[in-house]
C-alpha positions as CSV (number, residue, x, y, z in Angstrom):
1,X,0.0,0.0,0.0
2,X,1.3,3.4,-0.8
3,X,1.8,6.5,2.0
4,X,-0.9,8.6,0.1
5,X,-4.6,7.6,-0.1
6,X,-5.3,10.0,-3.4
7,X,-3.7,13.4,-2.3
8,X,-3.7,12.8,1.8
9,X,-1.1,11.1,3.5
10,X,-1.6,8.6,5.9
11,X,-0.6,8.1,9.2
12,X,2.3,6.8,10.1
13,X,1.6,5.3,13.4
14,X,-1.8,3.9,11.7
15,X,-0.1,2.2,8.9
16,X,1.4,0.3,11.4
17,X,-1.2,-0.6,14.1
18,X,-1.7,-3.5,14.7
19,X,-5.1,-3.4,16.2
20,X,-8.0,-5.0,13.9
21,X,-9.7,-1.9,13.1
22,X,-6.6,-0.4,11.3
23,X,-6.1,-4.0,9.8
24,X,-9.7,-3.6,8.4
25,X,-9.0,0.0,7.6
26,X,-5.5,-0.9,5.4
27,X,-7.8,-3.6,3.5
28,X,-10.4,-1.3,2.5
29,X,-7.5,1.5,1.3
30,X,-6.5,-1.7,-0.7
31,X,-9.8,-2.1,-2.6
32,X,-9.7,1.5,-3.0
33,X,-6.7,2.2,-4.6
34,X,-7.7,-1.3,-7.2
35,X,-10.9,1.1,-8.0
36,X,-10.1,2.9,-11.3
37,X,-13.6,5.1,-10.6
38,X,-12.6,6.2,-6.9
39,X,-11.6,9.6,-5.8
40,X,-9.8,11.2,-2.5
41,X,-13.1,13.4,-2.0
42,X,-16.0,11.0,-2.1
43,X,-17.2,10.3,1.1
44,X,-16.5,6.8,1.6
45,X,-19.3,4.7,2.3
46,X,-20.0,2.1,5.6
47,X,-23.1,0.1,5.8
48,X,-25.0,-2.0,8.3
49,X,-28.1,-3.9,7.5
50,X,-30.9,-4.4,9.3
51,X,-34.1,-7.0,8.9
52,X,-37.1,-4.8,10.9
53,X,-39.2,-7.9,11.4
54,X,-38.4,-7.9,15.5
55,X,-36.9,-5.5,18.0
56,X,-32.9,-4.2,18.1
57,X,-30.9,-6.6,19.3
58,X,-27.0,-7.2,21.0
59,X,-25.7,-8.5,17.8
60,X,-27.9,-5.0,16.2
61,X,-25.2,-3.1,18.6
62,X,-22.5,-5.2,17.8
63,X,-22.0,-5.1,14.3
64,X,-22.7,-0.6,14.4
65,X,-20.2,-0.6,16.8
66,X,-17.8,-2.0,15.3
67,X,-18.8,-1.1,12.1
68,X,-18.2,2.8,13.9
69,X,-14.7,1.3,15.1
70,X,-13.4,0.5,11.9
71,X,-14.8,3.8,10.1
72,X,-12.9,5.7,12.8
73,X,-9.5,4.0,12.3
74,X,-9.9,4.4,8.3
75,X,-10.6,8.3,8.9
76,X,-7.4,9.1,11.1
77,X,-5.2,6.8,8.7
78,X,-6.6,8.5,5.4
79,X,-8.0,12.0,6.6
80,X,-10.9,11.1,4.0
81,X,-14.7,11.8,4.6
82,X,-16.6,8.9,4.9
83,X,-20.8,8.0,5.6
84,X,-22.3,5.1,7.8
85,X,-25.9,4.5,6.7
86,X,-27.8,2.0,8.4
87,X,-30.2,0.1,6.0
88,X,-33.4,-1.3,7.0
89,X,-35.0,-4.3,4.6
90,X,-38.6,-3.0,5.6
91,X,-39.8,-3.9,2.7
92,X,-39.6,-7.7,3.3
93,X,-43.0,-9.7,4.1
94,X,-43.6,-10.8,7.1
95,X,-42.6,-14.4,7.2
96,X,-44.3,-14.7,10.8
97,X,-45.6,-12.9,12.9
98,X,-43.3,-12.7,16.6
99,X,-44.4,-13.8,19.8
100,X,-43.0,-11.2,21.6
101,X,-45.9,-8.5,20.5
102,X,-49.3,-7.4,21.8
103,X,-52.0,-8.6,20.2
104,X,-50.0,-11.2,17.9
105,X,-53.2,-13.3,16.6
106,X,-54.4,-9.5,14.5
107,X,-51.3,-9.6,12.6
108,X,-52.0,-13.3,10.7
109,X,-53.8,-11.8,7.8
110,X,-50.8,-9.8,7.4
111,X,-48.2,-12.3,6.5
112,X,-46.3,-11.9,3.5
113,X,-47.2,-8.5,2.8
114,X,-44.3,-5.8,3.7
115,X,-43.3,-4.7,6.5
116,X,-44.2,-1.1,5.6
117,X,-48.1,-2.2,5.0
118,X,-48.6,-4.4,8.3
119,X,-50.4,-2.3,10.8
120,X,-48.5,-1.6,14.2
121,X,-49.4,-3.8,17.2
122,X,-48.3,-1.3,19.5
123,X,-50.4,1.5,17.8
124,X,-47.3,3.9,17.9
125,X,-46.8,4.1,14.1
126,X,-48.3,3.7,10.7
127,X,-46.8,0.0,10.4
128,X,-45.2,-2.3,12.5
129,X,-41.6,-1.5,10.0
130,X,-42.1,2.1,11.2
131,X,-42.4,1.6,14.2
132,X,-39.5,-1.0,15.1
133,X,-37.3,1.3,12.3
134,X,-38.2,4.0,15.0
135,X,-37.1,1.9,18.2
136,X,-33.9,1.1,16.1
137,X,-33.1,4.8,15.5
138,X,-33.8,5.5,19.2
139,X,-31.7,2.6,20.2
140,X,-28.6,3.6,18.2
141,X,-29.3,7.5,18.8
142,X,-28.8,6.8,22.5
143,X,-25.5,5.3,22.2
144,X,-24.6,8.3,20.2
145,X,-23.9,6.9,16.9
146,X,-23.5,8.9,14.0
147,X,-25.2,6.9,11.3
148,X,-27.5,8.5,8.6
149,X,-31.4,6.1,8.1
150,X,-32.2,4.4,4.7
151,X,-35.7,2.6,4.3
152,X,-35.6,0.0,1.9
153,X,-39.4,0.4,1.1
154,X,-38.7,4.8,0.3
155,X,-35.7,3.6,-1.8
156,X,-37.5,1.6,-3.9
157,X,-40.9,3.6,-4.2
158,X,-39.5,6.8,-5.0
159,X,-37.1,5.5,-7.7
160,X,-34.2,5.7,-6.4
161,X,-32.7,1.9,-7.2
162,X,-34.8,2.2,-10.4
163,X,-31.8,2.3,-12.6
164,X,-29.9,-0.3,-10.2
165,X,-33.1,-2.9,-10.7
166,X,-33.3,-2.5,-14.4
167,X,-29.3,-3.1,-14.5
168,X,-30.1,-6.4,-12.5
169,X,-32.5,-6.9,-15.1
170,X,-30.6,-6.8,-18.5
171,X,-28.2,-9.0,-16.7
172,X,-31.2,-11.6,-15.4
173,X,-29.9,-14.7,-17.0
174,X,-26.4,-14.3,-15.5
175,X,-27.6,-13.7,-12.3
176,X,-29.5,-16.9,-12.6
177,X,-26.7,-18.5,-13.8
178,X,-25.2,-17.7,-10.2
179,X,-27.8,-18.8,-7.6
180,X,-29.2,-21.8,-9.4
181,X,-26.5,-24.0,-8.6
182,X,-26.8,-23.3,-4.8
183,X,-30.4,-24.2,-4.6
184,X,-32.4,-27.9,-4.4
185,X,-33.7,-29.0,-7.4
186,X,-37.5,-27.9,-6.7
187,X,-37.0,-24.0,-6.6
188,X,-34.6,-24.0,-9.5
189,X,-38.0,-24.7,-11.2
190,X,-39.3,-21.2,-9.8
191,X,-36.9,-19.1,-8.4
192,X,-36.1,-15.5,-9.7
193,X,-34.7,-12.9,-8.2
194,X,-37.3,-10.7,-8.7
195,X,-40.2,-10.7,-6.1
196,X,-43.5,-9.4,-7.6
197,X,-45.6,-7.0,-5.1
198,X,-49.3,-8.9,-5.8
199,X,-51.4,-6.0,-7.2
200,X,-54.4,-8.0,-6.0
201,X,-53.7,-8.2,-2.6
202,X,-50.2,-6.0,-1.9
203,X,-48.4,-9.3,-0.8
204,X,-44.5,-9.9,-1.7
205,X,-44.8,-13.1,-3.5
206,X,-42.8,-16.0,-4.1
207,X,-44.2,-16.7,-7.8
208,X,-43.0,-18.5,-11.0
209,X,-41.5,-16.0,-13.4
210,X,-42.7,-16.5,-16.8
211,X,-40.8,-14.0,-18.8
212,X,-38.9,-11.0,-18.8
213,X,-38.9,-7.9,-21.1
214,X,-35.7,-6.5,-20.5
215,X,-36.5,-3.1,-23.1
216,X,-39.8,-3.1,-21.7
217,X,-38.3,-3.1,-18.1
218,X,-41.3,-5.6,-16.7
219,X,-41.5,-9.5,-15.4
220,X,-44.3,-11.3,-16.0
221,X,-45.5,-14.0,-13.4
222,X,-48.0,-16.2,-12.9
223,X,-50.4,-15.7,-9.5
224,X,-50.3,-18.1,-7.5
225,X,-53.8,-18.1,-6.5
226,X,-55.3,-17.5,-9.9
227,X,-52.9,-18.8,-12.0
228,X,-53.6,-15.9,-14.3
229,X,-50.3,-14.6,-16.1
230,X,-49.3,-10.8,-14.4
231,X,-47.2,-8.6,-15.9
232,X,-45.4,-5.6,-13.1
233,X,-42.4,-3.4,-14.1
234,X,-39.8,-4.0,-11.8
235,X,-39.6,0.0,-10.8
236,X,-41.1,2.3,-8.6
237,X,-42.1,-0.4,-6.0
238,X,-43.8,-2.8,-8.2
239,X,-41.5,-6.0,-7.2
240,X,-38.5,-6.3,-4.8
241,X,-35.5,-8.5,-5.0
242,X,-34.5,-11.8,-3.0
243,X,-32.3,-11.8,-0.1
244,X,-29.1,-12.0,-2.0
245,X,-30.0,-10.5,-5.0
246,X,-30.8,-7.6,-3.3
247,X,-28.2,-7.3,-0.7
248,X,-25.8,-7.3,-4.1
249,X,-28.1,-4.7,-5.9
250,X,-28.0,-2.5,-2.5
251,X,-24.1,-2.4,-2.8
252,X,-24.4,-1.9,-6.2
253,X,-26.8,0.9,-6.2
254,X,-25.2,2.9,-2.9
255,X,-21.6,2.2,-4.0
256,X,-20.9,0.9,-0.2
257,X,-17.6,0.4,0.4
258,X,-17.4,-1.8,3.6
259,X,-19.7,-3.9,5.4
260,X,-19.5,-6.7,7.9
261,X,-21.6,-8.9,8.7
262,X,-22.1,-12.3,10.8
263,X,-20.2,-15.6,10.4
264,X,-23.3,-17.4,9.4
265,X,-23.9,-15.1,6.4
266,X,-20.5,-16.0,4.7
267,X,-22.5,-18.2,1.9
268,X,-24.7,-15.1,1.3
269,X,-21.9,-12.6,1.3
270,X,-19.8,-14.6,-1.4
271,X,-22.9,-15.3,-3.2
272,X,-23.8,-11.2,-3.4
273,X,-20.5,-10.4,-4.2
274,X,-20.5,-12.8,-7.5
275,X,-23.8,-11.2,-8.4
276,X,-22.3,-7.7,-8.0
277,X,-19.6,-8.5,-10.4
278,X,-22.1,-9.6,-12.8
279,X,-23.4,-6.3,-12.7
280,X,-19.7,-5.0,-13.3
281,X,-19.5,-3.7,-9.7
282,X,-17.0,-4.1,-7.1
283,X,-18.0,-5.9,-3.6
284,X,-17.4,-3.7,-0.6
285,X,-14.6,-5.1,1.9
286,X,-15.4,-6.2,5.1
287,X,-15.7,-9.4,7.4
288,X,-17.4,-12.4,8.9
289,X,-17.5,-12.2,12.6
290,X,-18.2,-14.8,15.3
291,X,-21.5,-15.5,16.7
292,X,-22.0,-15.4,20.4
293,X,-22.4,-18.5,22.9
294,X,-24.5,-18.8,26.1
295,X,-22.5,-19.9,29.9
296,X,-22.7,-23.2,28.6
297,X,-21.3,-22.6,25.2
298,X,-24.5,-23.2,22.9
299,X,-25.5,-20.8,20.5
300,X,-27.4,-18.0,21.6
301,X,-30.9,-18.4,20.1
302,X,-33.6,-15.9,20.0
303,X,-36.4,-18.8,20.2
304,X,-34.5,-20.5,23.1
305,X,-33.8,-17.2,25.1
306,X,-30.3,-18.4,26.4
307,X,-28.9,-15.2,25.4
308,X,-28.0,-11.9,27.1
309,X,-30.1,-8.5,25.5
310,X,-29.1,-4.9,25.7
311,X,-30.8,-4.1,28.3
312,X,-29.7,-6.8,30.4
313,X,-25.8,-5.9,30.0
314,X,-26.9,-2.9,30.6
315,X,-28.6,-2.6,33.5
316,X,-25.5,-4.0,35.1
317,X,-23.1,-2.6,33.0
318,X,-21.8,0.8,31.4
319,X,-22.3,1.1,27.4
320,X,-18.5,1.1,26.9
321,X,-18.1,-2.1,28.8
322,X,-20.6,-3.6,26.2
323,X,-18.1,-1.9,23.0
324,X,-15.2,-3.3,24.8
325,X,-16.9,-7.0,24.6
326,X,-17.5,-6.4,21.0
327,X,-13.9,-5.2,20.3
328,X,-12.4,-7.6,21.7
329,X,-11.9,-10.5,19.2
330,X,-14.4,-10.5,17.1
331,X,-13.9,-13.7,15.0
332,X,-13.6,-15.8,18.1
333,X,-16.7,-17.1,19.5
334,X,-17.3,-15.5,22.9
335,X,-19.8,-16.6,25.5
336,X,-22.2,-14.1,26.2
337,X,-23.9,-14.1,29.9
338,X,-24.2,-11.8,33.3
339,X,-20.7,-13.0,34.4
340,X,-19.1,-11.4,31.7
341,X,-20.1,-7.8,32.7
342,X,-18.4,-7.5,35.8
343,X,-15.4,-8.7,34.4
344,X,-15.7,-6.4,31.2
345,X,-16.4,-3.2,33.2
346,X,-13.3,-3.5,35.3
347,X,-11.6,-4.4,32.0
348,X,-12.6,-1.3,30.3
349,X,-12.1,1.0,32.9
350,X,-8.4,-0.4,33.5
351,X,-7.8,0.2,29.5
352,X,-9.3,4.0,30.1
353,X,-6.8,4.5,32.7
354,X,-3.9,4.2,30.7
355,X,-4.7,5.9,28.1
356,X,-3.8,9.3,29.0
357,X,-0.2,7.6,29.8
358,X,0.9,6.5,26.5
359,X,2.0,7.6,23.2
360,X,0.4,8.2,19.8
361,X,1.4,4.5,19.2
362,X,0.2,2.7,22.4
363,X,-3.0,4.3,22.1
364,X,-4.0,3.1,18.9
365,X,-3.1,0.0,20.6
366,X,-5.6,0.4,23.4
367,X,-9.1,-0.5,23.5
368,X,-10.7,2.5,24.9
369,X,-9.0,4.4,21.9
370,X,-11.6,2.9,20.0
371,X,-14.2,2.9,22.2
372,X,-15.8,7.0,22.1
373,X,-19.3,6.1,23.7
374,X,-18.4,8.8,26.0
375,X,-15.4,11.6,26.7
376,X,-16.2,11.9,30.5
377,X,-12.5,11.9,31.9
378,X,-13.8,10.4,35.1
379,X,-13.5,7.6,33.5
380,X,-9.4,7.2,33.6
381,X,-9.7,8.0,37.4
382,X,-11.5,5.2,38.8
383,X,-10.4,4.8,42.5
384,X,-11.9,0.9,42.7
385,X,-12.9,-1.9,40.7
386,X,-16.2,-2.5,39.6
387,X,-15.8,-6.2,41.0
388,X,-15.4,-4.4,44.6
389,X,-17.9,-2.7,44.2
390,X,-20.0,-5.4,43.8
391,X,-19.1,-7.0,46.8
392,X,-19.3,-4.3,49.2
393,X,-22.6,-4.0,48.0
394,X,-23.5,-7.7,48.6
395,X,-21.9,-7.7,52.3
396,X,-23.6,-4.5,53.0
397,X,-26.6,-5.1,51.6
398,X,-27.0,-2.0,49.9
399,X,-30.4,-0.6,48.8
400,X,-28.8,2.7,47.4
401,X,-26.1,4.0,46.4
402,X,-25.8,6.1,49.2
403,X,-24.7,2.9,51.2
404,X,-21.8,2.6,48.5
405,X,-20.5,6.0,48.9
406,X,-20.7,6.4,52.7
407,X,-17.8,3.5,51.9
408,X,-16.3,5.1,48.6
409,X,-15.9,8.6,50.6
410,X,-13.6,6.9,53.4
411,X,-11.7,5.4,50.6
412,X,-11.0,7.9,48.5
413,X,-11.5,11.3,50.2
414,X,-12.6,14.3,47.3
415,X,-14.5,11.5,45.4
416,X,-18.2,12.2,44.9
417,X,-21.3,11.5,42.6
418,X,-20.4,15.6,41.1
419,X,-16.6,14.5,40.5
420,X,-16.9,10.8,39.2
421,X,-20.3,10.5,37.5
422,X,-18.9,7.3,35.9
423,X,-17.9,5.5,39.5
424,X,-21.5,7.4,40.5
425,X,-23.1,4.7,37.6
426,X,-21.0,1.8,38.4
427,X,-22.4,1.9,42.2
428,X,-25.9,2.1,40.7
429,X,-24.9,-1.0,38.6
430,X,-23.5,-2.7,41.9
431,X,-26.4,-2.1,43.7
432,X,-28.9,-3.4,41.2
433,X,-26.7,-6.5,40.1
434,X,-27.0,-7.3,44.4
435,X,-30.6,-7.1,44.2
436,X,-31.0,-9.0,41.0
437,X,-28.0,-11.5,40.9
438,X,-26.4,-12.0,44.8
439,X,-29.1,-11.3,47.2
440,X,-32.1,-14.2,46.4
441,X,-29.1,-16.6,45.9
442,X,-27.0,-15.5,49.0
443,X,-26.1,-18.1,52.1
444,X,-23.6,-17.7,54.3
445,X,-22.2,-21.1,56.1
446,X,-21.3,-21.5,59.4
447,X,-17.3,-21.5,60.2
448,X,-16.0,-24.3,61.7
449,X,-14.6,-24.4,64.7
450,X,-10.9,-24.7,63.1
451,X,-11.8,-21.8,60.7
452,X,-13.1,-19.5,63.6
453,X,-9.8,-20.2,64.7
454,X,-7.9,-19.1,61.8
455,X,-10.1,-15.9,61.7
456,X,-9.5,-14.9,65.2
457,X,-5.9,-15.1,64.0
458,X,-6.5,-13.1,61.0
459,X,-8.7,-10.3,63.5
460,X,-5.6,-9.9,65.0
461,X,-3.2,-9.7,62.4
462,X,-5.4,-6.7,60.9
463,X,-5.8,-5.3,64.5
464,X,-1.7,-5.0,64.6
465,X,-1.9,-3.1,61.2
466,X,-1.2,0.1,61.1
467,X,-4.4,2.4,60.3
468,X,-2.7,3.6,56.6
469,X,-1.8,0.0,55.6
470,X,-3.0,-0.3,52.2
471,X,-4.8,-2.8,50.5
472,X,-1.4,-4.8,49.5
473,X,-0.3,-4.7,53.0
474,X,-3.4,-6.4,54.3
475,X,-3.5,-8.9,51.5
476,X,-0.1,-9.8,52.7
477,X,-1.8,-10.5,56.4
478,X,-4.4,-12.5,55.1
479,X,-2.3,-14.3,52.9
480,X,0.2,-14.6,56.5
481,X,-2.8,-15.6,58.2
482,X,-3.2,-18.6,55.9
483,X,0.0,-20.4,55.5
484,X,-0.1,-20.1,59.7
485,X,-2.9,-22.0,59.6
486,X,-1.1,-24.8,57.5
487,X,-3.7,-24.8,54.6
488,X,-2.3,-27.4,51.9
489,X,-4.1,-24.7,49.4
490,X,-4.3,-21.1,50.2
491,X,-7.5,-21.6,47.9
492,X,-9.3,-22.9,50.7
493,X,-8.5,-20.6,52.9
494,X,-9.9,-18.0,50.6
495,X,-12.7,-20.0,50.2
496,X,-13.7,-20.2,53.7
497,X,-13.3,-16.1,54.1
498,X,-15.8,-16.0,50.4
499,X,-18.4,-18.3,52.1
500,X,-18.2,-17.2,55.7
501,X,-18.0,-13.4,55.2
502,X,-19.4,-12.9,51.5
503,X,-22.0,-15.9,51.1
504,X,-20.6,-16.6,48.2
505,X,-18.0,-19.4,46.2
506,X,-16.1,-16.9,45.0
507,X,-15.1,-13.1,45.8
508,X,-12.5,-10.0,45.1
509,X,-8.8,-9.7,46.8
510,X,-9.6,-9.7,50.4
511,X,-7.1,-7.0,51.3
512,X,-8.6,-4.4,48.6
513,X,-12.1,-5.6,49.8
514,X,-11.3,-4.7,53.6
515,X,-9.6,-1.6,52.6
516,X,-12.8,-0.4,50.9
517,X,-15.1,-1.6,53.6
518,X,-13.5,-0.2,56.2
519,X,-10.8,-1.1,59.1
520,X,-13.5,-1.1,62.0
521,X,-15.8,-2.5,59.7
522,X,-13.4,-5.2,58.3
523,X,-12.9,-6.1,62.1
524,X,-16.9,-6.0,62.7
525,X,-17.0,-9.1,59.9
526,X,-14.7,-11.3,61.5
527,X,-16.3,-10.9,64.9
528,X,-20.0,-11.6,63.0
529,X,-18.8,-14.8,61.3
530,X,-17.1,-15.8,64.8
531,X,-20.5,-15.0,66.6
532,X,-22.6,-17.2,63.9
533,X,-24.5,-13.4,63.2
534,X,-24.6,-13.7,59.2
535,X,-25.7,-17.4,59.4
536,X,-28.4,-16.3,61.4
537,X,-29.3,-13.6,59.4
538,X,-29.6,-15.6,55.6
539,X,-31.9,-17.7,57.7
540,X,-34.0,-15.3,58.9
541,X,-34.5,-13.8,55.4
């Protein structure tokens, strides 16, 4: 690749990132500088596609944020303008009607017809497309993407793929030529890639195509229901194209010059791209990534609900926590569920901190870099994890986040809701992931009477510390405390403090943890578990 995209020159430190939104960047200056039509001051164009038949969805989010990730990595390596749309195929029938809508039984003498003529269960909009193309501009607009709309059913009723359909149409036989072969025998027999919209009854239909009148610009299929031989032009709305057909015309016709889009779509992506060539296009670049797994590494799948949603991740979790999960290896299949997001958080938050630290190069390196959700530099000065914060809120059993900060102000005098809105969220987060996730699951065992021994021992070793010890100095006496008490595995030992003083199997580095809580209050918990108090308490709840 040269060190000038048209008349700009790149940058130096991008050219040689290594993070996979500049590798996706360079590829896409590749197919540019192989196009002999392209120029440096056409806005270059990014695409994401969605099907408006349901609701936004995590893998909605995923693929626009990324999508936004590598946009922003090709503007600072070129300097070149570029243009995100996001296009919605609401002009598709509706296949069946969703289970997950008011009313549902109202919407069976709908099927097949477009999305854009089924009336809106939720009596929000003029059609159910309108209405979920409304929920996913409100979904994106609140992460603050900048994206610009595109409604399949206004691009083809006003025209403006007109000239793009009747290109697909003198070229019908050689698009053919390409999907027969990766169909069954049976729809060979009827398939074109040209779906009339019924006159009759304003259904999308899957019907035998007769002929074609490529001067005339019209099909000519027989109904289904009449058998009577139909003849529509294939503009203004009349007919629209089969999946791949027109995913390839759509590239074709908007001159995008990247998309991605999910692993289980390769087939269709290589299949669209042959078709575009055919029309004597060029495909956009872009990539396949992995589909997400459940805790028990299954698919995620929307009919078996084994999946996490937005708004589950985040109601326990900050927006940039759910970027960084989508950043972070895209083409390895991940598992997706709640016990990701405390880990993710913390994760995020760590990357944020460094990023003031580091050069031009590191930074390009660095997650957060491409992660610009939000600017708020609270988020580099985060004086705890979001893992601690959980479990104060568990052993505290916090119903506010008042409870959390009466904690976080002893730890880190000058901190405050005002001065760290984002620690202000991730206390909200803790305290609604203990209501929702720790406290109806929550039991506390009784020590035994070796352990209350080892614990005394450990309420004394944190009685002789010093009242400025920091949290590595008391991880040092709990560790101390441990290999005293002879324990062939210092996991056990940590174990017992988890289940005794957390009710839980697992929990944070004890010495940050009593640092947070709280010397007198650290002591308070030892003398509880010794006195049998917490045991008492889980069974009185």
């Amino acid at each position: 690749m040269s060190d000038k995209v048209g008349s700009l020159p790149v940058s130096a430190r991008a050219l040689e990132a290594k993070a996979w939104p500049f590798a996706e960047a360079r590829a896409l200056v590749s197919r540019l500088e192989k196009m002999k039509d392209d120029t440096p001051d056409r806005p270059v164009l990014f695409e994401t596609g969605y099907g408006p038949s349901g609701l936004p969805h995590i893998g909605t989010f995923g693929e626009v944020v990324r999508t936004s990730m590598v946009r922003q990595a090709f503007e600072t390596l070129t300097g070149r303008t570029t243009r995100l749309i996001c296009f919605s195929d609401d002009m598709d029938g509706l296949r069946k009607v969703p289970d997950n809508i008011p009313d549902a039984d109202l919407l069976q003498p709908y099927l097949n017809m477009p999305l854009t003529q089924v009336p809106d269960p939720f009596g929000t909009h003029d059609s159910f497309g309108a209405h979920n193309n409304a929920r996913l501009q409100s979904f994106l607009d609140s992460f603050g993407f900048s994206y610009e709309f595109i409604s399949a059913t206004q691009m083809y009723k006003s025209g403006a793929f007109d000239a793009a359909l009747l290109h697909m149409l003198s070229h019908y036989d050689a698009v053919i030529d390409v999907i027969l072969p990766t169909l069954g025998a049976e729809r060979r027999e009827t398939y074109s890639p040209f779906l009339p919209v019924c006159p009759r009854t304003g259904m999308v239909l899957q019907a035998k195509v007769l002929s074609h009148d490529t001067a005339a610009g019209t099909i000519t299929y027989q109904d289904p229901e009449t058998s009577e031989a139909v003849t529509v032009p294939v503009t203004g709305g009349a007919c629209k194209l089969q999946w791949k057909a027109d995913w390839a015309m759509r590239w074709f016709a908007l001159g995008v010059d990247y998309e991605m889009s999910g692993k289980d779509l390769i087939d269709s992506v290589t299949l669209s791209s042959k078709i575009v060539r055919v029309l004597r296009g060029t495909p956009p670049a872009g990539f396949s990534y992995e589909l997400f797994l459940d805790q028990n590494g299954e698919k995620i799948s929307k009919s078996k609900g084994n999946g996490l949603s937005v708004e589950d991740w985040l109601r326990y979790g900050s927006p940039e926590s759910l970027a960084l999960f989508m950043y972070s290896q895209p083409k390895r299949a991940k598992r997706l569920y709640f016990d990701s997001i405390p880990k993710t958080v913390d994760e995020y938050f760590a990357h944020a901190g460094k990023l003031a630290e580091m050069d031009e190069a590191q930074q390009l390196e660095n997650p957060a870099w491409h992660i610009r959700i939000s600017d708020d530099p609270s988020a580099s000065d985060m004086p705890v994890s979001f893992s601690l914060l959980l479990n104060l809120a568990a052993v505290c059993s916090a119903e506010t986040t008042d409870v959390i900060w009466g904690y976080l102000s002893e730890y880190a005098p000058g901190a405050s809701p005002q001065t760290h809105p984002h620690l202000d969220k991730l206390a909200g987060y803790a305290v609604t992931f203990y209501q929702d996730k720790v406290r109806p699951h929550k039991r506390y065992r009784m020590a035994t009477a070796d352990e209350k021994q080892h614990i005394t021992a450990l309420k004394t070793a944190l009685e002789a510390l010093d009242d400025a010890a920091d949290g590595d100095e008391i991880q040092s006496a709990v560790y101390r405390t441990g290999k005293d008490a002879e324990y062939e595995n210092l996991r056990d030992w940590f174990g017992c403090l988890y289940e005794t003083m957390l009710g839980q199997s697992q929990g944070p580095r004890m010495g940050g943890f009593f640092k947070l809580y709280g010397r007198v209050n650290a002591l308070q918990l030892c003398d509880d578990v010794l006195q049998d108090k917490l045991v008492s308490a889980t069974d009185g709840q």
